[in-house]
N, C-alpha and C positions, 0 to 999 in steps of 0.2 A: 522495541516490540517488532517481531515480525509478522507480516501480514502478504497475503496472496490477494488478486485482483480477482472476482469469480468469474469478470466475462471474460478475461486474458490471460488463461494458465502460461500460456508462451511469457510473457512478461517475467517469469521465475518467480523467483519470492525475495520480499522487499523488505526493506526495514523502513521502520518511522522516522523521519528526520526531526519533523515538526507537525504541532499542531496549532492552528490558532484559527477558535473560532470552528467553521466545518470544514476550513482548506487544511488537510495532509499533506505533507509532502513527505513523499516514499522514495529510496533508492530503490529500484528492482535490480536483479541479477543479470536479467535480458533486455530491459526500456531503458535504464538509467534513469534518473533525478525525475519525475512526476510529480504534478499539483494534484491531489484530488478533492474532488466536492465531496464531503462523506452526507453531506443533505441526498446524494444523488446515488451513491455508491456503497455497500455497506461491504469492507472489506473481511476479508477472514483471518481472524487471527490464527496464526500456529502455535503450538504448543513451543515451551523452551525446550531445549534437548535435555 
């Protein structure tokens, strides 16, 4: 799944690694490898191409 950070467009666009529970963890394009809280963050998903 890919997914965008809404408060960090600089970040790129990420993909899903994992989910367990509310921690994501996303590869971004520009952050690399991230935890996220999704209790904290609600990510945006993109469409597939």
């Amino acid at each position: 799944m890919l997914v965008r950070h809404p408060q960090r467009p600089e970040w790129g666009v990420g993909q899903v690694q994992s989910v367990v529970g509310e921690r994501v963890t996303v590869n971004f394009e520009h952050a690399g490898k991230l935890l996220i809280n999704a209790a904290q963050v609600a990510l945006d998903v993109l469409d597939a191409p």
